[in-house]
N, C-alpha and C positions, 0 to 999 in steps of 0.2 A: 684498502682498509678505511672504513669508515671514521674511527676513534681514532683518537690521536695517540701516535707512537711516544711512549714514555722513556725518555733519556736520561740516564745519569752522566755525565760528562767530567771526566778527571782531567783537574785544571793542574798545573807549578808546573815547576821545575824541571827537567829531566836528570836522573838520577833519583829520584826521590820516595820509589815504591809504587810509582804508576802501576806496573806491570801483577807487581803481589797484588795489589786492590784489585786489578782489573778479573784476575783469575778467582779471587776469595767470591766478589761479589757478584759472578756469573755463576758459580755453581748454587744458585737460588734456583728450585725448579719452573720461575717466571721468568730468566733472567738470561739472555746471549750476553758474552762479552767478546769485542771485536778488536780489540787492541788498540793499536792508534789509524782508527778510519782515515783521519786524516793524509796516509801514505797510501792507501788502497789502489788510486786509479795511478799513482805513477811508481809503486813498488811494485805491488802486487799484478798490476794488468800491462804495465808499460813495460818496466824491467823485469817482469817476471822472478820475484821471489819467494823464499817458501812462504809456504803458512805454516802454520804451528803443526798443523795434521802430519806435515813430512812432503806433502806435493805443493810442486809451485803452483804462484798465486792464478795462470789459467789455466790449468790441471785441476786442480781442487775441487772436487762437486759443490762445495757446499756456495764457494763464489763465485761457481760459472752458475749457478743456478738463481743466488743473487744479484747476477749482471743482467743475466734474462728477465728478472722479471722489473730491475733498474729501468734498462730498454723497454720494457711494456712501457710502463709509466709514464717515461720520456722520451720517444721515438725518433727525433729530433737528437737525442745526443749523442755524444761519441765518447771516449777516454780521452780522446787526445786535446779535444773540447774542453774536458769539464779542467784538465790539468792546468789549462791555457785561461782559465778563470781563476782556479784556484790560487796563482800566479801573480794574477792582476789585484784578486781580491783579497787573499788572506794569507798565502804567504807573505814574511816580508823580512828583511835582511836588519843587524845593526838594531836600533833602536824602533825600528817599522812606523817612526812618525808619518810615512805619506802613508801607509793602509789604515793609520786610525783616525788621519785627517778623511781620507777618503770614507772610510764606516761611520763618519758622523756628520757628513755632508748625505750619506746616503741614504741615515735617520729619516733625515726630513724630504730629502725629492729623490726616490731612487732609480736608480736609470735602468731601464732594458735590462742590460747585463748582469746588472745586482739582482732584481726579479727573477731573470732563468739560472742565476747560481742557485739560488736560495729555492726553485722549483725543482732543480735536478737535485739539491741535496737532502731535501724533505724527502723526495723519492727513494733515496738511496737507504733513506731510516725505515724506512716504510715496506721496500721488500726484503733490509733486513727481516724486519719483525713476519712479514711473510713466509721468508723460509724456515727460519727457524723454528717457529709456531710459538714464537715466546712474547707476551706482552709488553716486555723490559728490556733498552738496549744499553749498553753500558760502555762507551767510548771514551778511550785513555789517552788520546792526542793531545792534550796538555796544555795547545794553546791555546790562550785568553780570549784573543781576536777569533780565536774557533767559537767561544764556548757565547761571544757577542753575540755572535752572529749567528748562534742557531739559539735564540732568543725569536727573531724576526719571525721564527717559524711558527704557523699557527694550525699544524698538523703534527709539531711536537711539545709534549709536554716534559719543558726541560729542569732538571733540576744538576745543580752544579756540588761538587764537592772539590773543593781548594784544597789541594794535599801540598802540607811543609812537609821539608825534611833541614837539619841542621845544616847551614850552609856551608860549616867544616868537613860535614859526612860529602855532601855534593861534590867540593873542592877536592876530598880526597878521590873520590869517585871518576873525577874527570880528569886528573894525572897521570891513568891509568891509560897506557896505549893498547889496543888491540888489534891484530893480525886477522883479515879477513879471513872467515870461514863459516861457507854457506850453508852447512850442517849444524852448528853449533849456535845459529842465528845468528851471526856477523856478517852481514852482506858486504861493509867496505870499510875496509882498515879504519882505525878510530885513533887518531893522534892526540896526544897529550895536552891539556889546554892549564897555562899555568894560572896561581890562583886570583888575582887581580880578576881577570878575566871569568873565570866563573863563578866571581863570588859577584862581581857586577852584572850579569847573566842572571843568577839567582835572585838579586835585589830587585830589578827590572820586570823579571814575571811573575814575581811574588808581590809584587806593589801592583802593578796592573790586573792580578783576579782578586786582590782586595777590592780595588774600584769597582771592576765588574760584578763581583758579588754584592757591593751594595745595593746595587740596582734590583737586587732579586735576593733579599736577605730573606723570606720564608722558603724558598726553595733554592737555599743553597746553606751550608757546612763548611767550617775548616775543621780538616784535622790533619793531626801531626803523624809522622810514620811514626816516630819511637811511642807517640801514645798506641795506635795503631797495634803493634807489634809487643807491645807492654802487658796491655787491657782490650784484647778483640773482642771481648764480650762487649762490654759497654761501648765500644768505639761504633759495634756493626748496629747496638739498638739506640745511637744518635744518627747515623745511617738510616736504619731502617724507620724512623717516626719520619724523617724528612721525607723519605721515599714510597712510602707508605708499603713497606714491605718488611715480613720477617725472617732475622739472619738467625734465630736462636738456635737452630738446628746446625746452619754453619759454624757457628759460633764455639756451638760443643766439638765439632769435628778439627775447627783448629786448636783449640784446648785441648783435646786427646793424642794428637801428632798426627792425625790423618793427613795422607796426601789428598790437593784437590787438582781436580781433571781439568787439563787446559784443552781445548776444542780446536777454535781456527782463529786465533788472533793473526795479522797476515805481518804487522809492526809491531815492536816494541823489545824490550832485555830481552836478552839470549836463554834467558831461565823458560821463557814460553816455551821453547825447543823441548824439554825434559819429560812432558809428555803428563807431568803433576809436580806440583807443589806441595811444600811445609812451609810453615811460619816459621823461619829462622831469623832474627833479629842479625843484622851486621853493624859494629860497632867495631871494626877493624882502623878505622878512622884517629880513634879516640887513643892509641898506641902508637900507628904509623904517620900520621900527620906531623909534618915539620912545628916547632915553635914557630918559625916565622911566617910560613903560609896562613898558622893560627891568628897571629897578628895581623897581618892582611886582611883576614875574614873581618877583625872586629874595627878597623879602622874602617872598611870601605861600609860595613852595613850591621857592626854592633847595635844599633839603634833600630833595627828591625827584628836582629835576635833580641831583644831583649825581649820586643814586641809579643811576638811567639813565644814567650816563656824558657828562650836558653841563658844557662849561663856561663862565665868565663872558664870558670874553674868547675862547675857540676860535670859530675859523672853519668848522670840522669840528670837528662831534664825537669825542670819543677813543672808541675800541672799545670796544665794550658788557663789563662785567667777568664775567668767568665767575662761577659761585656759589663763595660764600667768600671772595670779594677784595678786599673790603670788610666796613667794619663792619656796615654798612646788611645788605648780603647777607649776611653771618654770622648775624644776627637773623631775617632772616628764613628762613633755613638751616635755623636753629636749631627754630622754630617749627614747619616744617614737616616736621622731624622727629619732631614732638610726633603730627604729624596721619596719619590715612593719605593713603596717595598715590592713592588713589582712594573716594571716601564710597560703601558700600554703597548700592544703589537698594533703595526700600522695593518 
């Protein structure tokens, strides 16, 4: 493909409505959405699990068809290859300080390795947009150091959307153990993580696509799942001016209760399994949540809720502050002032 493959890239948190975003804003009829790409070559092709369609990830036409034409592109690769970079490059464990010291060493002199990631992963957008026949690819992998790095790209034109969600709803969210079962989309038992732990999780990649998104503040968005899930009308048409695309027609479908059509997402919630969605807001949180895991949330990262417009005792959230309404926003106003609004590609 000659033009460049057009990305929207869902950055935060996990737990946070990646999954509903990813399926609302593929049923655009410009628009694949692939779940979280990011697990493809070692869920989907290595350990072989479903896709959303119901066959595993080397069964599935639609990504053996996108592996073939992957392999065009890059002849040279392997799965087992790109994992073994993925690895080196952009996974990273704990707080990932050696893969960001790494990605910003690589800014400036990049080596070998970092060039054929960043070649096979351009490719891999590229015969998405090929099979599909869709101009739009919409990847919900969430990480930050992901959404960095296909910045580099200069055969994608990327644009970022930073999804919060309240990092009491998150907390509660990841309390929750789950029983492996490869029907229902649970590939591997999910153990309970208590709330220290992911409400510092949440602060960590919620502060890190803040940063990233300065760097690319015309093509990139925050938005909040409760606005999201609140107000999809106006949520999808500050979506769609940044994306240059129109949701009004989604828009009306989730206002009515229509289910929408999930496709081949290969990662992400077990809701993709269902075959379609509804907008159903979850606020189970806001009942079952401990007092004191609530306390924990606002001691370890109060000062970032507050940022995002939550409050202690709100039952709803207050509207998201525009920039400069705040101190918090002023600073980072101010900063991103300092930066361009877009980092040249090398």
């Amino acid at each position: 493909m000659s033009e460049a493959v057009r990305v929207i890239y869902i950055m935060g948190a996990g737990r946070s409505g990646s999954t509903l975003l990813d399926t609302v804003l593929a049923n655009h009829p410009e628009v694949v959405g692939v779940g979280e790409l990011v697990n493809l070559h070692s869920a989907g092709w290595t350990s072989n699990e479903v896709c959303a369609c119901g066959q595993l990830g080397t069964e599935c036409s639609f990504w053996t068809r996108v592996r073939e034409a992957w392999l065009r592109r890059v002849p040279q690769a392997t799965v087992a290859g790109y994992v073994a970079l993925q690895k080196r490059i952009e996974f990273y464990s704990g707080l990932g300080l050696l893969q960001i010291t790494r990605m910003l060493r690589q800014r400036f002199s990049p080596t070998p390795e970092f060039r054929e990631y960043l070649r096979q992963t351009e490719a891999l957008y590229q015969a998405i947009a090929e099979v599909s026949g869709k101009s739009v690819v919409v990847d919900s992998s969430k990480h930050p150091l992901r959404g960095a790095l296909l910045a580099h790209l200069k055969g994608i034109d990327l644009r970022l959307v930073h999804l919060v969600r309240d990092a009491r709803a998150v907390t509660w969210s990841r309390k929750k153990a789950l029983e492996a079962d490869t029907k229902s989309g649970v590939q591997t038992a999910i153990k309970p993580r208590p709330a220290w732990y992911s409400v510092a999780y949440w602060a960590f990649v919620n502060v890190l696509s803040l940063i990233i998104c300065l760097f690319r503040r015309r093509q990139s968005l925050r938005m909040r799942y409760e606005d999201f899930v609140a107000e999809p009308e106006a949520q999808l048409e500050r979506l769609g001016r940044v994306c240059g695309l129109d949701y009004s027609a989604t828009a009306q479908a989730l206002l009515l209760g229509q289910p929408l059509k999930v496709e081949h997402p290969i990662a992400g919630n077990r809701m993709r399994m269902k075959g379609s969605v509804t907008l159903k807001p979850d606020w189970e949180w806001r009942e079952r949540l401990p007092v004191r895991d609530r306390a924990v949330c606002w001691l370890c990262a109060g000062w970032l809720l507050l940022a995002f417009g939550y409050g202690w005792r709100d039952r709803r959230p207050k509207t998201a502050r525009p920039p400069g309404s705040s101190w918090f926003a002023s600073v980072w106003d101010f900063f991103a002032c300092l930066s361009a609004s877009s980092v040249p590609r090398p």
